[in-house]
C-alpha positions in Angstrom: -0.4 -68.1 34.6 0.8 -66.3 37.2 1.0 -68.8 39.6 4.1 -69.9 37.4 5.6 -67.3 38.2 5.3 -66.8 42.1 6.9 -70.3 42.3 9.7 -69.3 40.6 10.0 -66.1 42.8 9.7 -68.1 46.1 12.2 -70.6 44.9 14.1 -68.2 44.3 14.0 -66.6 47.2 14.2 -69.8 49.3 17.8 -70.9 47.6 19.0 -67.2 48.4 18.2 -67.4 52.3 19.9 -70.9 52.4 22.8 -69.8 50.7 
């Protein structure tokens, strides 16, 4: 579902702002 994929977004963006 979708939800699969707005994890993988906000992961994303998570490891990018603690970078």
């Amino acid at each position: 579902m979708i939800s699969i994929l707005m994890i993988v977004t906000i992961l994303m963006l998570v490891t990018l702002m603690r970078s």
